[in-house]
C-alpha positions as CSV (number, residue, x, y, z in Angstrom):
1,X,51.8,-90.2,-48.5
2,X,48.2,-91.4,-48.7
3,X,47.0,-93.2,-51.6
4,X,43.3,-92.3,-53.0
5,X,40.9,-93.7,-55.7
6,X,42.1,-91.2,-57.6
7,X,46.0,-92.0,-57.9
8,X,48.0,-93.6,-60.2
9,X,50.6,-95.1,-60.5
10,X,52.2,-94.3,-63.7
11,X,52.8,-91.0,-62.1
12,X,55.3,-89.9,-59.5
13,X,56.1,-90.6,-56.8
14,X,57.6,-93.8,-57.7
15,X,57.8,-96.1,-54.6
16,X,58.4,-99.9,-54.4
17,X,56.0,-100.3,-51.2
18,X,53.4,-98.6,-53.5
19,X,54.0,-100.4,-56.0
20,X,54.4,-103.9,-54.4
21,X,51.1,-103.4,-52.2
22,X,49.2,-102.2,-55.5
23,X,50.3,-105.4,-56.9
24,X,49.2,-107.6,-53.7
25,X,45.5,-105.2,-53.9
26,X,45.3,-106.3,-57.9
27,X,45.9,-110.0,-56.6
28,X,43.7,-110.1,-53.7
29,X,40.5,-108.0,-55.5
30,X,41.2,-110.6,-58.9
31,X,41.6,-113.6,-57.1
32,X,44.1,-114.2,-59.3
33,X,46.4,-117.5,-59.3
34,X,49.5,-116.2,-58.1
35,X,51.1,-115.8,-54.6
36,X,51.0,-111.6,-53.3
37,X,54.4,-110.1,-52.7
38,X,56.3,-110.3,-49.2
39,X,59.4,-108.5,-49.7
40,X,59.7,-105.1,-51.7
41,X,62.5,-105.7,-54.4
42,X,62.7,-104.6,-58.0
43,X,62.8,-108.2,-59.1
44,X,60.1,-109.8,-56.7
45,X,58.0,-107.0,-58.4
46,X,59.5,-107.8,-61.6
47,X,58.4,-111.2,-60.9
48,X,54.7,-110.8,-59.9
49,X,54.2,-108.5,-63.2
50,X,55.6,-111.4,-65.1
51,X,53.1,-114.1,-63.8
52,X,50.2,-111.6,-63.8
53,X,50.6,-110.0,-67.7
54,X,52.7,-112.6,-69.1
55,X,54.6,-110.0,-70.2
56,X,59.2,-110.8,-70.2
57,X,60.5,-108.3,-67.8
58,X,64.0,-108.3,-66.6
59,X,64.5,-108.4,-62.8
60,X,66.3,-105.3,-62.6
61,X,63.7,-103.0,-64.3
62,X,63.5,-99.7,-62.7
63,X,60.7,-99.1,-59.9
64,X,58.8,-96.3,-62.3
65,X,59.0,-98.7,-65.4
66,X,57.3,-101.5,-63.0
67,X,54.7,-98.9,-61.5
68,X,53.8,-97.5,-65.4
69,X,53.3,-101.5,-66.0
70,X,50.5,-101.9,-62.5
71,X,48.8,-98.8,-63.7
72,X,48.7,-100.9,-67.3
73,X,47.3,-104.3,-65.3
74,X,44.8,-102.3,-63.6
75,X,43.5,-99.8,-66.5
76,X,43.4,-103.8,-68.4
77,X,41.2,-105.3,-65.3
78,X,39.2,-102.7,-63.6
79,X,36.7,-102.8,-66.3
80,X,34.2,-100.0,-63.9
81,X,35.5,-97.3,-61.8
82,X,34.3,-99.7,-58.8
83,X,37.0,-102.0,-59.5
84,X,39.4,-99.3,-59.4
85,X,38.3,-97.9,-56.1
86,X,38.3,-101.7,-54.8
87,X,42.0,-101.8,-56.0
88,X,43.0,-98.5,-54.7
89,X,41.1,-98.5,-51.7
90,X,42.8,-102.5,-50.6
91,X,46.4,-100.7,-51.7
92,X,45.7,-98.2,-49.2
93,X,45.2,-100.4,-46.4
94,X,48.0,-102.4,-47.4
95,X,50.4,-99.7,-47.6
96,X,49.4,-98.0,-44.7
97,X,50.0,-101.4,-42.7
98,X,53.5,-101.3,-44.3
99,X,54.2,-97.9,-43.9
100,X,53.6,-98.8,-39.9
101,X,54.7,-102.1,-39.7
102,X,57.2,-102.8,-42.6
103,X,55.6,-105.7,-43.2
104,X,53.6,-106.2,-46.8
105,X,50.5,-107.8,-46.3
């Protein structure tokens, strides 16, 4: 699966990989304070929503609750439709690295 500018992901499928490098994109395109995701796991991605809404999440939260919660993040910080194809187009990259690697960047 390819991910486009026009994706979401508060829509299936639901994929941790997604969903982790989407989270790593939002980080990297933000510059924001906190360190990107290295291993796909519903509490590491619990986790890195934590630190980046402030928002209590419990570790075991299901992989379409977490993804429904990045599409919140970026709808909250892409203020333009650029920001949102900077997002999407950096979670592309990353997840086809990961996809061929297995290895989050």
């Amino acid at each position: 699966m390819n991910i486009n500018k026009d994706d979401r992901f508060d829509l299936p499928p639901f994929l941790s990989g997604r969903t982790a490098c989407g989270i790593n994109a939002i980080i990297e395109v933000f510059n924001l304070q906190t360190t990107k995701i290295s291993v796909c796991s519903t509490s590491t991605i619990s986790s890195a929503i934590m630190q980046i809404s402030n928002k209590n999440l419990s570790p075991s939260n299901s992989v379409a609750y977490q993804s429904i919660l990045l599409q919140d993040i970026i709808d909250e910080k892409c203020r333009n439709q650029e920001d949102r194809d900077r997002v999407m187009e950096l979670c592309e990259q990353k997840y086809s690295h990961l996809k061929a690697t297995k290895v989050l960047i």
